[in-house]
C-alpha positions as CSV (number, residue, x, y, z in Angstrom):
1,X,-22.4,1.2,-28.1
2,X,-25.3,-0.1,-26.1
3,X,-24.7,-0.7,-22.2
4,X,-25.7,-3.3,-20.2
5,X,-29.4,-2.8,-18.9
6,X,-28.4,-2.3,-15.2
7,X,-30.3,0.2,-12.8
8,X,-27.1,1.6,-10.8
9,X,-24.4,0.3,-9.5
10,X,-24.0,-0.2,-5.7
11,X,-20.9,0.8,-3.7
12,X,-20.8,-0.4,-0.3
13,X,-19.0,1.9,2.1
14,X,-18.7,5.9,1.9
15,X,-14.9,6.3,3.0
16,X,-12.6,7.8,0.7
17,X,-12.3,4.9,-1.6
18,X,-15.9,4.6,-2.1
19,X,-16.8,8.3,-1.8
20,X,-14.2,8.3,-5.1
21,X,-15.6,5.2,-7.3
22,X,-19.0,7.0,-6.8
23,X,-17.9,10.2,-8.2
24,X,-15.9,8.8,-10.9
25,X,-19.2,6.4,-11.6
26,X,-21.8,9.2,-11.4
27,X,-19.4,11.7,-13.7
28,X,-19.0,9.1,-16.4
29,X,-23.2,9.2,-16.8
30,X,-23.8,5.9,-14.7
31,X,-26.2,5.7,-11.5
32,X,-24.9,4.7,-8.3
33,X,-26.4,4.1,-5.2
34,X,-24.0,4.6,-2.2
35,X,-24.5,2.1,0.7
36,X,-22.9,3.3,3.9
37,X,-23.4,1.5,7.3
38,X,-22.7,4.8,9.8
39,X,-24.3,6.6,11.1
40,X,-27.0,3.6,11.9
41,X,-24.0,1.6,12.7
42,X,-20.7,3.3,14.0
43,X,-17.0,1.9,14.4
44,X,-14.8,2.1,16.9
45,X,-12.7,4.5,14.9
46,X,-15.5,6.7,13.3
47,X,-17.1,9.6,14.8
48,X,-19.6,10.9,12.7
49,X,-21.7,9.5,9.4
50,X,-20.1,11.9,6.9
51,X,-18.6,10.6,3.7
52,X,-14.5,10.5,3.8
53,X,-14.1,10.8,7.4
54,X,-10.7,11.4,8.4
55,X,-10.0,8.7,11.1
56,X,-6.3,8.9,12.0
57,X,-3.8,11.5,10.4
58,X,-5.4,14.7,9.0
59,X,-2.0,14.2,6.7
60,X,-2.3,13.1,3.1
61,X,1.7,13.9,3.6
62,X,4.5,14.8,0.4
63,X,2.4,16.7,-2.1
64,X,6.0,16.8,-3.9
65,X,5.3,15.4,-7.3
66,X,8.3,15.6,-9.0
67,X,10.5,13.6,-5.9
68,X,8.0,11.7,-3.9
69,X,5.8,9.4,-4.8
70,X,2.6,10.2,-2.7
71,X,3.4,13.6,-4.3
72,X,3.1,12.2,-7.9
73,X,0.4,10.3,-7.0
74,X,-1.6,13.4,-5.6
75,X,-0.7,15.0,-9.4
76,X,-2.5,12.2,-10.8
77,X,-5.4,12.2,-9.1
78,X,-6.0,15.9,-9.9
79,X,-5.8,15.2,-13.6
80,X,-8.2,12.5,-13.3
81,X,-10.6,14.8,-11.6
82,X,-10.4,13.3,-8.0
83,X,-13.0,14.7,-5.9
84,X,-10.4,13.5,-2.6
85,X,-8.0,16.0,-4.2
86,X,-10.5,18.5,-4.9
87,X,-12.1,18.5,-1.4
88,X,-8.3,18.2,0.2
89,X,-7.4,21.4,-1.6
90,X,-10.1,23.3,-0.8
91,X,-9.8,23.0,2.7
92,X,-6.0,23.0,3.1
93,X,-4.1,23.8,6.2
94,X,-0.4,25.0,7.0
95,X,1.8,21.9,6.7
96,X,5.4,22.9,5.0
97,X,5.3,20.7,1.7
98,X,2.8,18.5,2.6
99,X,-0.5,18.2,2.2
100,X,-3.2,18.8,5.6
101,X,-6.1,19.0,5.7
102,X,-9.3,20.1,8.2
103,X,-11.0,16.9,8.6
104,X,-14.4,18.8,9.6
105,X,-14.6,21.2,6.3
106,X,-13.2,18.0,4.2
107,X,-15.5,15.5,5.0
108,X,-18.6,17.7,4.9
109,X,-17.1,19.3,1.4
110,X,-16.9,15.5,0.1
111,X,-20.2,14.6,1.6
112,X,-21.9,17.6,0.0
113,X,-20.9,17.0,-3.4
114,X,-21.9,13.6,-3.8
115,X,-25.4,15.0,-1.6
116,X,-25.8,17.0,-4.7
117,X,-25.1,14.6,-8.0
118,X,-28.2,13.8,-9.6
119,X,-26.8,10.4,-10.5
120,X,-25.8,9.7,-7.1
121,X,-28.3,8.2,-4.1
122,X,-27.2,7.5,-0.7
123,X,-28.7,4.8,1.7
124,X,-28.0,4.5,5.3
125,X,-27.4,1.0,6.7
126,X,-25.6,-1.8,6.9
127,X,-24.7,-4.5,4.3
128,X,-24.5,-7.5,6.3
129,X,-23.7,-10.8,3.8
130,X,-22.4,-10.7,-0.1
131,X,-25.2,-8.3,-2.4
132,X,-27.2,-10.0,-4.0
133,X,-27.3,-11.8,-7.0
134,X,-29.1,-9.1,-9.3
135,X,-26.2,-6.7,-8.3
136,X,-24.5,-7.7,-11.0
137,X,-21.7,-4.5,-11.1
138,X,-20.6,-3.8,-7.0
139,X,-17.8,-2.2,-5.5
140,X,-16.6,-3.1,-2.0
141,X,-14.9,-0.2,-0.3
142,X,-15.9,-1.3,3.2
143,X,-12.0,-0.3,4.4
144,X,-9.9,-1.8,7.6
145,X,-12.7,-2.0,9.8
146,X,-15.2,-4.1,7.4
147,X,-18.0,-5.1,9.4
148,X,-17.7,-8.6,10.7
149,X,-20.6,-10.2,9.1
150,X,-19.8,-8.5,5.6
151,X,-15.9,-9.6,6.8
152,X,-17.7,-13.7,7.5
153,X,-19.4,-13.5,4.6
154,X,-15.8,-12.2,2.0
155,X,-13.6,-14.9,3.8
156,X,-16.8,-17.7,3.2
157,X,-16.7,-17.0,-0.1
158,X,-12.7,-16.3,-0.8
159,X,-11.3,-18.9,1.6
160,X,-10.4,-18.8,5.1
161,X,-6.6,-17.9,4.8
162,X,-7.2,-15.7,1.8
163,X,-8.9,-12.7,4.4
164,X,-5.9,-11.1,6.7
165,X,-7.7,-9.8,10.0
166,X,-4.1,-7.6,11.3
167,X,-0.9,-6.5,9.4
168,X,2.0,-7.8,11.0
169,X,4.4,-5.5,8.8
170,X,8.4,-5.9,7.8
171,X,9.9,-2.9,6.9
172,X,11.0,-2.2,3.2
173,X,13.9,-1.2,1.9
174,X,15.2,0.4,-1.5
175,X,17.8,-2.1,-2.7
176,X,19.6,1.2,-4.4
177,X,20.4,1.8,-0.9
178,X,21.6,-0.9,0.8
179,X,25.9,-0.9,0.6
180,X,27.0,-3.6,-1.0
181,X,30.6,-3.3,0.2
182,X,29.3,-4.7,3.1
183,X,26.3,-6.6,2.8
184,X,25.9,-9.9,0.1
185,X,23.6,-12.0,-2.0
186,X,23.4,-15.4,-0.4
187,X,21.4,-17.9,0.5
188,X,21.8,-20.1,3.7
189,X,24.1,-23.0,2.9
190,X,23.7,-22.2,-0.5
191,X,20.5,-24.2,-0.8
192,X,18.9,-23.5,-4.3
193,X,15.2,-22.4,-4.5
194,X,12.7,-23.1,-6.8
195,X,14.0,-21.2,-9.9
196,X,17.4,-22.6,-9.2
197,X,19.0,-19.5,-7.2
198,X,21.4,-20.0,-4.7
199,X,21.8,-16.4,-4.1
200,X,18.2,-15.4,-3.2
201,X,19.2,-13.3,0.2
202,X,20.8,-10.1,1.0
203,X,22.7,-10.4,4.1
204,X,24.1,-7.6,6.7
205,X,26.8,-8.8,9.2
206,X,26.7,-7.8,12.4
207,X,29.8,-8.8,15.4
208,X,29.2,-9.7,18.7
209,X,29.5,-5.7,20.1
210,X,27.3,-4.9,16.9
211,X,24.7,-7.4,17.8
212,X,24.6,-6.2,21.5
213,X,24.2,-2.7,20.8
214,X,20.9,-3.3,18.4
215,X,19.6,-5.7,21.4
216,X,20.0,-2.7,24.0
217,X,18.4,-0.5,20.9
218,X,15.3,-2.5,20.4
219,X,14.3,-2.6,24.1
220,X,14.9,1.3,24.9
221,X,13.3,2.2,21.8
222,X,10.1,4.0,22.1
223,X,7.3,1.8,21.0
224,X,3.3,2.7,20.0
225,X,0.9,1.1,21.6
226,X,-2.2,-0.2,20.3
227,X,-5.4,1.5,19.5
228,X,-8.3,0.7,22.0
229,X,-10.2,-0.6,18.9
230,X,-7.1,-2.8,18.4
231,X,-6.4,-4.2,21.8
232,X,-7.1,-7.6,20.4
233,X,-5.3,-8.1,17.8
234,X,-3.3,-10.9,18.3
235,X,0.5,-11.7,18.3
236,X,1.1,-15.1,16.4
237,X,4.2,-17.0,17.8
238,X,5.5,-16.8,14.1
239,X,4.9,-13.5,14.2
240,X,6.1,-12.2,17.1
241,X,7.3,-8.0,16.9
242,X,11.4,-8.1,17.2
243,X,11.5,-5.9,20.4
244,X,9.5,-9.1,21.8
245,X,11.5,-11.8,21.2
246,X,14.5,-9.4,22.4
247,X,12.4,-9.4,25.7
248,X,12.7,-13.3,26.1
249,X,16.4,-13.3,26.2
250,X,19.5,-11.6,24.5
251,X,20.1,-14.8,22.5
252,X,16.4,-15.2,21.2
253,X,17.3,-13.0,17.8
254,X,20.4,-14.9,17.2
255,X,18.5,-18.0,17.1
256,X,16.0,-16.6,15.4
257,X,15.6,-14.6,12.4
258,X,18.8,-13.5,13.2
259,X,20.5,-16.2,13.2
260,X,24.0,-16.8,11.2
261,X,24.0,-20.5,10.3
262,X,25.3,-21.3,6.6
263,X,26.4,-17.7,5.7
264,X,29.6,-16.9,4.8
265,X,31.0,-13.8,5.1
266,X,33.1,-13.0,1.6
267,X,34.9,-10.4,3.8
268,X,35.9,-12.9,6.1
269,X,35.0,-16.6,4.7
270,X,32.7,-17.2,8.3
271,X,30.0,-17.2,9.4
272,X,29.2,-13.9,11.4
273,X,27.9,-13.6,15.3
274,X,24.7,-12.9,14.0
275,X,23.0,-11.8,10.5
276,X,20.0,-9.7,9.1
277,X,18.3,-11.2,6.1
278,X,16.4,-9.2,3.3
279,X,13.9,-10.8,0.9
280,X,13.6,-9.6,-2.4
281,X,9.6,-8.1,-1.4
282,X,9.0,-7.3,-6.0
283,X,9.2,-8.4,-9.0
284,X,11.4,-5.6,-10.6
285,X,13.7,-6.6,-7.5
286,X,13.8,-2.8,-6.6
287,X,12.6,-3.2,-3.1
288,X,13.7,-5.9,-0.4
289,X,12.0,-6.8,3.0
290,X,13.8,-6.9,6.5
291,X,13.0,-11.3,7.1
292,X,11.3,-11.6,10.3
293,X,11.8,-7.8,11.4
294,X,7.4,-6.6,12.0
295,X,7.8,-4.2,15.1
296,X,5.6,-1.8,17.1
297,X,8.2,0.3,17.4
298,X,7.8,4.0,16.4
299,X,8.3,5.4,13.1
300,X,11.5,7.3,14.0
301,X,13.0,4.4,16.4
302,X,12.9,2.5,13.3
303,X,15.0,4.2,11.1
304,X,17.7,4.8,14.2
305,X,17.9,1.2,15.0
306,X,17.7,-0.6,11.8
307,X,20.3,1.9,10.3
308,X,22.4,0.5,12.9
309,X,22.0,-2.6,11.1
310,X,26.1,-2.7,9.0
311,X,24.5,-2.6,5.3
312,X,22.1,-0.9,6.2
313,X,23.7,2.7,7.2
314,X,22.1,4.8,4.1
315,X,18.8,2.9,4.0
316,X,15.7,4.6,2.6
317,X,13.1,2.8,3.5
318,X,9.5,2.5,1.6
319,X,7.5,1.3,4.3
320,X,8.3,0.7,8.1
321,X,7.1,-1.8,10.4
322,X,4.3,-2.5,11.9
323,X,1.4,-4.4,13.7
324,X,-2.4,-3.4,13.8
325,X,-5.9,-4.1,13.0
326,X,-6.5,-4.2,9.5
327,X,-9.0,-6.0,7.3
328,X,-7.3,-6.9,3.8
329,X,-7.9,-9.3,0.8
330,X,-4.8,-11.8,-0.6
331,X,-5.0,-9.3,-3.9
332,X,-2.7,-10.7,-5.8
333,X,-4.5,-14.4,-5.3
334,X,-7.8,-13.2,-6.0
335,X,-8.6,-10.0,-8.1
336,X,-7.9,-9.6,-11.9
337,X,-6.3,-6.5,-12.8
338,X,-9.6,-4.4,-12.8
339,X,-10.2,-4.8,-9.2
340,X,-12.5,-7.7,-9.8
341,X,-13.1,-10.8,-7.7
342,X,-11.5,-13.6,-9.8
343,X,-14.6,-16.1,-8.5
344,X,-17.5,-13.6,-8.7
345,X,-16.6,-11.0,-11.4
346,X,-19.5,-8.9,-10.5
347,X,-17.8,-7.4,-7.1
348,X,-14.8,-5.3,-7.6
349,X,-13.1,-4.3,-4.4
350,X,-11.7,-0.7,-3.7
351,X,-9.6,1.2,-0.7
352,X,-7.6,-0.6,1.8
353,X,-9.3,-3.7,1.8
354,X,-7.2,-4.5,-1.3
355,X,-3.7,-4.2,0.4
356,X,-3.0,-0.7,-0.2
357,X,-1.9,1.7,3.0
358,X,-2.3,5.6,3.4
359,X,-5.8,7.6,2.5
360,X,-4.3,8.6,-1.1
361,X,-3.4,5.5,-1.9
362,X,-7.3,4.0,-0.9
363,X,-9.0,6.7,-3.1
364,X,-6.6,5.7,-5.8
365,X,-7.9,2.2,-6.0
366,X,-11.6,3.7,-5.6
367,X,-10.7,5.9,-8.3
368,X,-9.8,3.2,-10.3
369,X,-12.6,1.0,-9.5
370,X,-15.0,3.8,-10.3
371,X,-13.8,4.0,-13.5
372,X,-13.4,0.0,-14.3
373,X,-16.9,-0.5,-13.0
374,X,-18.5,2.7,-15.4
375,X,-16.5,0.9,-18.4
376,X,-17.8,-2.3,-17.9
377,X,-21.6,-0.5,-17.2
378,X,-21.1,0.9,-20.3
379,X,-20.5,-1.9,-22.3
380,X,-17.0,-0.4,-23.0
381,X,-13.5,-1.7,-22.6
382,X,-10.7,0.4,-20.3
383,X,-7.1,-1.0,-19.9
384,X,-5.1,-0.6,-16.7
385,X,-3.1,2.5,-16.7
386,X,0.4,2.2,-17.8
387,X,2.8,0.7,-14.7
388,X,4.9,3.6,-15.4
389,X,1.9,5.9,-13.6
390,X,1.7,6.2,-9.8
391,X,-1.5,4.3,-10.8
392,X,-0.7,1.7,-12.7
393,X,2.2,0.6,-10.3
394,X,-0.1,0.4,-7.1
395,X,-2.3,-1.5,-8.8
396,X,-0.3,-3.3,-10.3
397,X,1.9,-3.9,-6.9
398,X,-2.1,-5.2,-5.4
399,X,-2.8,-7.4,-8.3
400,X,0.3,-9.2,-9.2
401,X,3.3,-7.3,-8.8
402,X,4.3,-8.5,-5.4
403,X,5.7,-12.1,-5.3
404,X,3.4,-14.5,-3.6
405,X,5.3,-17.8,-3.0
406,X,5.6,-17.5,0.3
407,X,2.1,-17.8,2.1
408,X,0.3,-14.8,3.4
409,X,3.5,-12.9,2.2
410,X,1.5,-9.8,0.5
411,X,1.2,-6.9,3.0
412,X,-0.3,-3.8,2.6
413,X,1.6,-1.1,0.9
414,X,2.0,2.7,0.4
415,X,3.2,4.2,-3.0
416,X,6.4,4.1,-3.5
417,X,9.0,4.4,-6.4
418,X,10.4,1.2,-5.6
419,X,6.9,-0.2,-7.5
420,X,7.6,2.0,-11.0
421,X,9.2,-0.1,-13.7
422,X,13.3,1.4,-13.9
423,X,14.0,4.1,-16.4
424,X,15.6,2.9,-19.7
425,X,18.3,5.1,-18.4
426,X,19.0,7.3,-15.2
427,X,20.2,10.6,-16.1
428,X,24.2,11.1,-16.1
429,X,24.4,14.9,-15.9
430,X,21.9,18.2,-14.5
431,X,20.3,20.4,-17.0
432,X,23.5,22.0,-17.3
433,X,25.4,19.3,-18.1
434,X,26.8,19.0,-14.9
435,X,27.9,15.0,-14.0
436,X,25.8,13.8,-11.3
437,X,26.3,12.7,-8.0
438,X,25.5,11.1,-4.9
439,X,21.9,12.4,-3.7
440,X,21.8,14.5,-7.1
441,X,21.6,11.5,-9.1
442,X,19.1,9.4,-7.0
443,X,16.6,12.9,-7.1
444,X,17.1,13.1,-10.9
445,X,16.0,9.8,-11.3
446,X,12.9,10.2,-9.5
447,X,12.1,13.3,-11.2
448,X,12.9,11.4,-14.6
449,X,10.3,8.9,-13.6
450,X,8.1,11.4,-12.3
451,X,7.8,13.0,-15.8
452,X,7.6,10.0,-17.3
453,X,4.6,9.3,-15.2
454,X,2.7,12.8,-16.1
455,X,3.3,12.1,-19.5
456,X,1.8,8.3,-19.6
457,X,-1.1,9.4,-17.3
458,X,-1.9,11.9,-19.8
459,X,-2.0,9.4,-23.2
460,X,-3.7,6.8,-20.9
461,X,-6.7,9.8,-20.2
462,X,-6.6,10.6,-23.3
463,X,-7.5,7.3,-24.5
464,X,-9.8,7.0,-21.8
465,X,-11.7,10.1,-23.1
466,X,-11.9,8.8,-26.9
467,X,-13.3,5.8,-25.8
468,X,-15.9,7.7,-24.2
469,X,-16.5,10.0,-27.2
């Protein structure tokens, strides 16, 4: 097959997404040229110009394939020759069953390898406006802290609500968990929604002791505060964190998204003292956002308060709350399911900056690019891999899985197994035919999709390879 008469193609920004679509580019036999801003022009997060700097966490946390989905998606990326994986594992530390690393030996290991690719050049300096138009095959992996003329330039050409310039993040919640004795599906006063249901909610009573306990929670609990390169980000009166509104007055939930009106309790037949909503947050209806509920609390003040929430005892949550700086595209709105810019095919976007959270999850979708942007180079043709992969379901959560009636609804997400199609069938019994149970049940299941995963990724390689061949 003849390929396309291109020179290279450019990826602007050298974090872990782009340090990733390179080296999936320059391994498939296309050029690349590597455009990275630092260390000409720094951010207020980055300290040095190296390639996959490390700027938070040195945590690429569960590398647990077979029962967490970061874990699973870590397996992946090793079979699809990840050089994020490959530096991460070379310069492991001690961290139980996660994955550490040492940000110093991993960045410079990254950085050295694509130093050393003949079919890999890197240029120094900034790209301050869309490339231009003899670009014709680009990947965007610019991150959360985009430069703000490359950030102008995206939202001038996407649309000025289409460009998110903070998170202001619910927390997410495994349906399987939620208890159902006490919680139910309703919506307020019944009122129908578009598709006709009037059923759309799930709803956790609380009483009037209940209520006043989670108001007393929310202001003790121990809250983050934000990032010096974050101090203004702003607070949106629709948008206000939880513990905020609690500060205004006891009352201010209850009238808020907490308030009762129009739901009746089936326990009871009224309507409660106060109420938290969920909102079905995906189209398999496997995971369901907290309405109203974005928080700078603390990761572990979250899961003690909300699980104070009746309903809500057992959750598992598959993201938590949140509020900070954070430069992201409406996905779902705007890029096809390559990663390409629905209005200007020739950029594909990559990392964070396409609604995905956590550094395994950014070199994912520049793993992905990298390999959409080498097919189309190469004049060849490369389906999405199959939703049942840790793959296929984050980018298929980035590019349309999420539901997007409700304006500036997507948020950014980690994997998750909430985003993997059900199994046919969970498993009824161990490998000794014991009946299952409780926790047992719920780990077989994601050990049964796990596999399931492995297996897909493997045919979907495979396929990959051929059409190389």
């Amino acid at each position: 097959m003849i390929a396309k008469q291109m020179n290279t193609v450019h990826v602007i920004g050298a974090g872990l997404a782009g340090s990733e679509a390179a080296w999936q580019l320059a391994n498939a036999g296309v050029p690349v040229t590597l455009h990275e801003m630092r260390p000409l022009r720094m951010t207020p997060a980055h300290k040095t110009g190296g390639c996959a700097e490390l700027v938070c966490s040195n945590s690429f946390r569960s590398d647990d394939w077979e029962n967490n989905a970061v874990g699973l998606l870590h397996a992946e990326l090793r079979r699809a020759g990840s050089i994020v994986m490959a530096a991460g594992d070379a310069h492991q530390v001690p961290a139980g069953s996660a994955l550490a690393v040492d940000r110093d030996g991993f960045s410079a290991a990254v950085t050295a390898a694509l130093d050393a690719h003949p079919r890999i050049t890197r240029v120094a300096g900034e790209i301050e406006a869309l490339p231009p138009a003899d670009w014709d095959n680009v990947i965007v992996a610019t991150g959360p802290l985009t430069s703000p003329a490359l950030a102008d330039a995206i939202r001038a050409r996407t649309g000025e609500d289409d460009l998110a310039f903070f998170d202001a993040l619910a927390p997410i919640v495994h349906r399987d968990s939620i208890d159902f004795s006490i919680a139910w599906m309703q919506s307020r006063y019944d009122k129908a929604g578009p598709a006709g249901d009037t059923a759309a909610y799930v709803n956790c009573p609380l009483d009037k002791e209940q209520y006043n306990a989670f108001i007393d929670a929310l202001l003790a609990g121990d809250k983050t505060e934000f990032k010096d390169w974050e101090k203004d980000t702003p607070y949106f009166e629709g948008c206000l964190p939880i513990e905020v509104m609690a500060e205004r007055g006891r009352e201010t939930l209850r009238f808020g998204p907490m308030k009762p009106v129009g739901l009746d309790d089936p326990r009871t037949g009224r309507w409660p003292y106060a109420v938290v909503q969920l909102r079905q947050d995906n189209a398999l209806g496997t995971l369901f956002n907290i309405v109203g509920f974005q928080t700078k609390l603390k990761h572990g003040a979250q899961t003690d308060i909300f699980r104070m929430i009746p309903g809500l005892q057992n959750a598992q949550f598959a993201r938590l709350g949140g509020i900070h700086r954070n430069t992201f595209l409406h996905s779902p709105k705007l890029l096809d399911d390559t990663l390409r810019l629905k209005a200007e095919p020739r950029l594909r976007f990559a990392g964070q900056i396409t609604g995905v959270e956590g550094y395994v999850e950014s070199a994912a979708m520049g793993l992905l690019a990298g390999r959409f942007a080498a097919a189309d180079f190469l004049g060849e043709a490369l389906p999405a891999p199959p939703r049942t992969t840790a793959l296929g379901a984050l980018l298929a959560h980035v590019t349309g899985g999420h539901l997007t009636g409700a304006k500036g609804s997507f948020q950014p997400m980690n994997v998750n197994f909430g985003l993997f199609p059900p199994l046919g069938a969970d498993p009824v019994t161990d490998a000794d035919g014991k009946r299952l149970k409780g926790a047992d049940k719920g780990r077989a299941r994601k050990q049964a999709m796990a596999r399931r995963a492995l297996a897909d990724l493997d045919m979907w390689l495979g396929g990959a390879r051929i059409a190389a061949e």
